[in-house]
MDAnalysis code that builds the backbone (N, CA, C; Angstrom):
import MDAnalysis as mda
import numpy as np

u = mda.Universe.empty(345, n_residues=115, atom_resindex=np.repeat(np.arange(115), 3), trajectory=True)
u.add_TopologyAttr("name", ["N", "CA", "C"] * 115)
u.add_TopologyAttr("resid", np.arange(1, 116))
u.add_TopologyAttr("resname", ["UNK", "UNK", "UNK", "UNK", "UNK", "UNK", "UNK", "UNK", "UNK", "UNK", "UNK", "UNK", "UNK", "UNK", "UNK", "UNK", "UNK", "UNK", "UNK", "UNK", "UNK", "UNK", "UNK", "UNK", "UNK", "UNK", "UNK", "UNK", "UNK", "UNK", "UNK", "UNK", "UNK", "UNK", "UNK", "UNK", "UNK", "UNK", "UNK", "UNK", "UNK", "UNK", "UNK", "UNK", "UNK", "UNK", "UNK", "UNK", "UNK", "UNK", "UNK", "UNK", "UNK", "UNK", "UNK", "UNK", "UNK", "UNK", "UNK", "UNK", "UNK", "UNK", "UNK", "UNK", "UNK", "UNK", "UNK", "UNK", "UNK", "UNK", "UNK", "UNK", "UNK", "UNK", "UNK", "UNK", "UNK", "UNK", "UNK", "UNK", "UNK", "UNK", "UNK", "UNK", "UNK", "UNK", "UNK", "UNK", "UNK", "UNK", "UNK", "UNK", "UNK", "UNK", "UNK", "UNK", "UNK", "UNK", "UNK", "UNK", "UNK", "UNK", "UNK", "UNK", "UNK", "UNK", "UNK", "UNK", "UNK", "UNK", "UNK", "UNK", "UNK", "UNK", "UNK"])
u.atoms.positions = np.array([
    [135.001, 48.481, 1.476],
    [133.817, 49.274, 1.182],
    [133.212, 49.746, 2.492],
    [133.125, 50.787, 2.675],
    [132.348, 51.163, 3.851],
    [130.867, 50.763, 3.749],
    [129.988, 51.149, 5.037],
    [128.914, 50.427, 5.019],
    [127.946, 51.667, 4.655],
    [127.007, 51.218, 3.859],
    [125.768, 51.951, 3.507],
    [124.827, 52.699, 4.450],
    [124.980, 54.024, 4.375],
    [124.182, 54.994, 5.247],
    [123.487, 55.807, 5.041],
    [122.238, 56.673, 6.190],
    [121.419, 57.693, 5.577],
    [122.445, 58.906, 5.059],
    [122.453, 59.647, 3.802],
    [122.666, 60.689, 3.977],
    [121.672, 61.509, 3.612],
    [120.556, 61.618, 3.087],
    [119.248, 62.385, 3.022],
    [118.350, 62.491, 2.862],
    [117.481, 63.290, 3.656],
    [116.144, 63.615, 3.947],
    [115.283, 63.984, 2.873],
    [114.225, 64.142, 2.484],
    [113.977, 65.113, 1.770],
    [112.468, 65.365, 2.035],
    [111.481, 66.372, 2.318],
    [110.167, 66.344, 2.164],
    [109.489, 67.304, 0.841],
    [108.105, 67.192, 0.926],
    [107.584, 67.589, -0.266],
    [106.372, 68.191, 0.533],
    [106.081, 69.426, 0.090],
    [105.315, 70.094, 0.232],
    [104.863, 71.292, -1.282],
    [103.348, 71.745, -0.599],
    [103.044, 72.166, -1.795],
    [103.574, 74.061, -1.385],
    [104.035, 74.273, -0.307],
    [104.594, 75.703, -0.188],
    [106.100, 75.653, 0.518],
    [106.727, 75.298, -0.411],
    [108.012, 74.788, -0.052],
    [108.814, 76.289, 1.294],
    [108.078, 77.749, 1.047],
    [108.581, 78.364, 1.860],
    [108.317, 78.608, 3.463],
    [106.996, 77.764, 3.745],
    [106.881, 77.792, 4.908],
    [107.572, 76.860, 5.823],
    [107.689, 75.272, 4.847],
    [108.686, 74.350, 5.238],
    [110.376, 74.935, 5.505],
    [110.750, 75.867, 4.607],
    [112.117, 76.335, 4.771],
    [112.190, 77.334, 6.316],
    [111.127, 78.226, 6.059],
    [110.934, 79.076, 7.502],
    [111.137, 78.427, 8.631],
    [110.300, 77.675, 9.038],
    [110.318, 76.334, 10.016],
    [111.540, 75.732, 10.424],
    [111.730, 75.067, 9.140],
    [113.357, 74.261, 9.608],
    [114.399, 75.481, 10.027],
    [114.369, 76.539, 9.063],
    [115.774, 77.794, 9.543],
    [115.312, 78.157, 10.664],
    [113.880, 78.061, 11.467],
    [113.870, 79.260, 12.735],
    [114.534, 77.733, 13.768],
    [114.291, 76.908, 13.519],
    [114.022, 75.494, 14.465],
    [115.501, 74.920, 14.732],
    [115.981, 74.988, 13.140],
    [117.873, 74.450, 13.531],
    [118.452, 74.864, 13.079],
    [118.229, 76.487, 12.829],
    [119.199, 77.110, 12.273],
    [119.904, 76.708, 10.708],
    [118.966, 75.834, 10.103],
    [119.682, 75.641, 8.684],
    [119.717, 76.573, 8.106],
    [120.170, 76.386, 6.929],
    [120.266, 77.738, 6.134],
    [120.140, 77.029, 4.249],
    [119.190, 77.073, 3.982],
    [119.040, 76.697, 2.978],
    [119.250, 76.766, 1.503],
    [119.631, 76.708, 0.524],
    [120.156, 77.143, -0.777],
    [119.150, 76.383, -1.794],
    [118.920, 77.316, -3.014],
    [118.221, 76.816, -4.406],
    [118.808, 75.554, -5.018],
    [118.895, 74.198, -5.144],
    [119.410, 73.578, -5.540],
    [119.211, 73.359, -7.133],
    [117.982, 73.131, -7.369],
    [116.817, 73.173, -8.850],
    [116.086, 73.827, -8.865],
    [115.055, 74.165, -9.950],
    [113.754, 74.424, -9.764],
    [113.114, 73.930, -8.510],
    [112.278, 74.363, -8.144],
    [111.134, 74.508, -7.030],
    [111.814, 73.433, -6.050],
    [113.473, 73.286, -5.683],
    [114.355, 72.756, -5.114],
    [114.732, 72.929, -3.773],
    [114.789, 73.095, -2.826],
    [116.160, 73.261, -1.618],
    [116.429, 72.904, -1.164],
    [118.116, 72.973, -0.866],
    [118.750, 72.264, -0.092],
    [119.818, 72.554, 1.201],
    [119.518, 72.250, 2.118],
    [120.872, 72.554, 3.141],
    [121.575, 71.339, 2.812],
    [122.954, 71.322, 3.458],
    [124.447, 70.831, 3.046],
    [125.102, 71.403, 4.100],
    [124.907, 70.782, 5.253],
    [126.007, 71.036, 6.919],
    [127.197, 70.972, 6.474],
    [128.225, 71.444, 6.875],
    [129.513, 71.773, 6.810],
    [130.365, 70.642, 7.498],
    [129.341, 69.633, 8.406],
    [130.507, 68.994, 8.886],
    [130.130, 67.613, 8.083],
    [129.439, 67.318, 6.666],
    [129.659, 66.493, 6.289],
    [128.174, 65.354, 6.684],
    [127.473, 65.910, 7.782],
    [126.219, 65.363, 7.848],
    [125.088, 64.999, 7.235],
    [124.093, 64.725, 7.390],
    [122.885, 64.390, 7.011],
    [122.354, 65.450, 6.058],
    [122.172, 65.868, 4.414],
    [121.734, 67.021, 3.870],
    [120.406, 66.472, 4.178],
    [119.406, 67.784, 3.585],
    [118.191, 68.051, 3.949],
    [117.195, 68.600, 2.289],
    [116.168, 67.790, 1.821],
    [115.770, 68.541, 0.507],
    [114.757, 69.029, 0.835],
    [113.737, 69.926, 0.490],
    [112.419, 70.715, -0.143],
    [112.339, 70.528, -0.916],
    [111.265, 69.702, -1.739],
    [110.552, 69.580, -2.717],
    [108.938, 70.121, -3.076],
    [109.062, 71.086, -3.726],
    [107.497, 71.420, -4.213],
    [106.860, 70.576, -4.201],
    [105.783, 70.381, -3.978],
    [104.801, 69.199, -4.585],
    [103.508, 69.160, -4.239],
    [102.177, 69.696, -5.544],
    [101.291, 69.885, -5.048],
    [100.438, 68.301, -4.411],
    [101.338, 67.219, -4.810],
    [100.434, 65.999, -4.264],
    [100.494, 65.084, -3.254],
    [101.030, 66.456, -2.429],
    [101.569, 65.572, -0.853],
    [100.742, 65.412, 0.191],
    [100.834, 64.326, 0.517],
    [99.369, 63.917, 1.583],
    [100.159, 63.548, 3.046],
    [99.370, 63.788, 4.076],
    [100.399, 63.674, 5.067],
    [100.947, 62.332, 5.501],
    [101.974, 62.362, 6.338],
    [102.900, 61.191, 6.252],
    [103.334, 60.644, 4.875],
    [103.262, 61.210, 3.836],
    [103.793, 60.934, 2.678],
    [105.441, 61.384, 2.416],
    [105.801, 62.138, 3.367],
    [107.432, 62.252, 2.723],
    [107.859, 62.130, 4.233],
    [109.110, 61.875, 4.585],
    [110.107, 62.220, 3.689],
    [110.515, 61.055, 2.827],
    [111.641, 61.302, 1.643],
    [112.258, 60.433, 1.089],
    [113.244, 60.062, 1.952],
    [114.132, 59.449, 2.244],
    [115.607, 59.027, 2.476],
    [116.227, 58.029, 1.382],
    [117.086, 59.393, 1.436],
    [118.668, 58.209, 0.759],
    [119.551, 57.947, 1.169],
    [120.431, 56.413, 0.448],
    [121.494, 55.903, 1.335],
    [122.667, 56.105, 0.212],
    [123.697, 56.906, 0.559],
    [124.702, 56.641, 0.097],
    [125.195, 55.534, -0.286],
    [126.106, 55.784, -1.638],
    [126.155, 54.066, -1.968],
    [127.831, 54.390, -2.621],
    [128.462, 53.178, -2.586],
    [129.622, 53.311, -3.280],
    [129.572, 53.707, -5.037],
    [128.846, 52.433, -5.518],
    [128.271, 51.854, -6.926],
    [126.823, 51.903, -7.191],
    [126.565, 52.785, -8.208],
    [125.061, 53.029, -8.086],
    [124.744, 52.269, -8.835],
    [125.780, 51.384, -9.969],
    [124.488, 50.636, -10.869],
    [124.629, 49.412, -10.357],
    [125.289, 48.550, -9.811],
    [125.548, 46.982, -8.758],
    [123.891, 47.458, -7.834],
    [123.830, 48.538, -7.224],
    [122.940, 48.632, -6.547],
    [121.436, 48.842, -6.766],
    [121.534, 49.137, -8.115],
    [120.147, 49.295, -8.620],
    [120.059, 47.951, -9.093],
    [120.836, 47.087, -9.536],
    [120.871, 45.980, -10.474],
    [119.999, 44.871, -9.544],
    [121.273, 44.974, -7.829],
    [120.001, 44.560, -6.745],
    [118.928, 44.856, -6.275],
    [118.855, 45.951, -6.108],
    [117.232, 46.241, -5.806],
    [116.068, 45.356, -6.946],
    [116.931, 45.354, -8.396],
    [115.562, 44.411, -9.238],
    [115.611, 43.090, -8.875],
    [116.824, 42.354, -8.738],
    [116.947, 41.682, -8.115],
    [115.833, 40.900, -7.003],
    [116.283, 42.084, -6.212],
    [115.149, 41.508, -4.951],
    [113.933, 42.045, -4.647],
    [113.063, 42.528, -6.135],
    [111.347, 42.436, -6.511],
    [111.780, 44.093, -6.419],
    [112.527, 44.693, -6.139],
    [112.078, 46.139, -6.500],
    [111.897, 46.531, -7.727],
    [111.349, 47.769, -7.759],
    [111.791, 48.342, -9.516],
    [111.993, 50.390, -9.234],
    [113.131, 50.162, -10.133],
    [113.398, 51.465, -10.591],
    [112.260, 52.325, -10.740],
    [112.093, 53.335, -10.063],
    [110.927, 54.676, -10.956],
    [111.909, 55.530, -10.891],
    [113.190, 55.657, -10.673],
    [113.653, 57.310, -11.117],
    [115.009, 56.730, -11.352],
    [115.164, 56.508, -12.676],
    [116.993, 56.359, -13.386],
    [118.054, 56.987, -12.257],
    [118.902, 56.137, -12.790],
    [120.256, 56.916, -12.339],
    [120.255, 58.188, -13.085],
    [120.427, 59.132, -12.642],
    [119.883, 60.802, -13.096],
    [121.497, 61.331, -12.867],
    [122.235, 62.046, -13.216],
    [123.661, 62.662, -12.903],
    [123.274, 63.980, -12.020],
    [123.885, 64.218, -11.416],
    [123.625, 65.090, -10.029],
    [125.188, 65.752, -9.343],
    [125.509, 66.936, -10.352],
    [126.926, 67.472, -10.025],
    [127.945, 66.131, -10.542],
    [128.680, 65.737, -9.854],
    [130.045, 64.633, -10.196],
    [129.073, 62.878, -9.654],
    [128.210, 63.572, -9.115],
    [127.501, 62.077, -8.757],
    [126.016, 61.909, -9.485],
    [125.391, 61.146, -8.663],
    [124.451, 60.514, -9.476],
    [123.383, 60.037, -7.661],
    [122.006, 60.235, -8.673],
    [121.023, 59.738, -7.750],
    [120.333, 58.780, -8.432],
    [119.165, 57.803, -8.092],
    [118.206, 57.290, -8.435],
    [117.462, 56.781, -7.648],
    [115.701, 56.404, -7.564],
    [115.091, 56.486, -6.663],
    [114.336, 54.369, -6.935],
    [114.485, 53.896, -6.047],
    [113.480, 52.522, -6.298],
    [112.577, 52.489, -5.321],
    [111.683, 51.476, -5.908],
    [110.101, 51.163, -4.805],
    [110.591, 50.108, -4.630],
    [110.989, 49.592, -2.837],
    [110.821, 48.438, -2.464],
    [109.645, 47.725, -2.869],
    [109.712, 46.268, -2.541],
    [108.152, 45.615, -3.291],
    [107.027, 45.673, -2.113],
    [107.098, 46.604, -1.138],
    [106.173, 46.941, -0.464],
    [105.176, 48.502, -0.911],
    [106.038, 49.121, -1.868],
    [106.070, 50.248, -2.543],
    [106.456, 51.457, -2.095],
    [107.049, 51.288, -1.065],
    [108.188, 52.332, -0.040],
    [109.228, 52.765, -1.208],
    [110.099, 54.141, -1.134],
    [110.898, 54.355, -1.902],
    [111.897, 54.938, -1.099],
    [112.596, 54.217, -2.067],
    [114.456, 54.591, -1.492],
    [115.347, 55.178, -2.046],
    [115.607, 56.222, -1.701],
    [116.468, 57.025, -2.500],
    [117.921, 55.962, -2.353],
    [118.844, 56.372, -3.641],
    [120.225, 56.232, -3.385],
    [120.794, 56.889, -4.351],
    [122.446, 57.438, -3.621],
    [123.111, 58.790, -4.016],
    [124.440, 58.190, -3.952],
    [125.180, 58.531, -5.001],
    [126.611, 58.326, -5.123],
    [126.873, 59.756, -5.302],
    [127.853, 60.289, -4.571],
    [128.477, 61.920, -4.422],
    [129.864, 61.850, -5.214],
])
């Protein structure tokens, strides 16, 4: 099993296009519609993706999310309850993979993504 790593970012803002402006003038991303009020870059060499999330209830230092790639998403959610977390966002299907989001028991949240 390889070892568990970041693969993405994500922030939330309530004008998701000034956040996109920013990042494309700054590193040249190039961003795509993923969902509704969604975006996403997806580097070519397999790196770190990047989300935009709408969100009128973002307060600062409130995002980003990060997620860790995972082999097995439900062994891994099973631990997180395990060890005092709890689920707030199901394993959700996401193209051929799957995401879901838990609150450590500090109430920090952790994304994790099986691709």
């Amino acid at each position: 099993m390889s070892t568990p790593f970041v693969c993405h970012v994500e922030w939330g803002t309530p004008d998701p296009a000034i956040l996109e402006k920013f990042l494309t003038q700054l590193f040249n991303w190039q961003f795509q519609t993923f969902a509704p009020n969604y975006l996403m870059y997806m580097p070519g060499d397999g790196g770190i993706s990047v989300g935009i999330m709408q969100s009128d209830e973002v307060r600062a230092g409130g995002t980003p999310n990060v997620s860790i790639r995972v082999v097995d998403m439900d062994p891994m959610l099973a631990k997180a309850e395990e060890l005092g977390g709890k689920i707030v966002v199901p394993k959700t299907q996401m193209g051929d993979g799957s995401f879901a989001f838990v609150a450590a028991p500090d109430g920090n949240l952790i994304g994790l993504q099986k691709l």
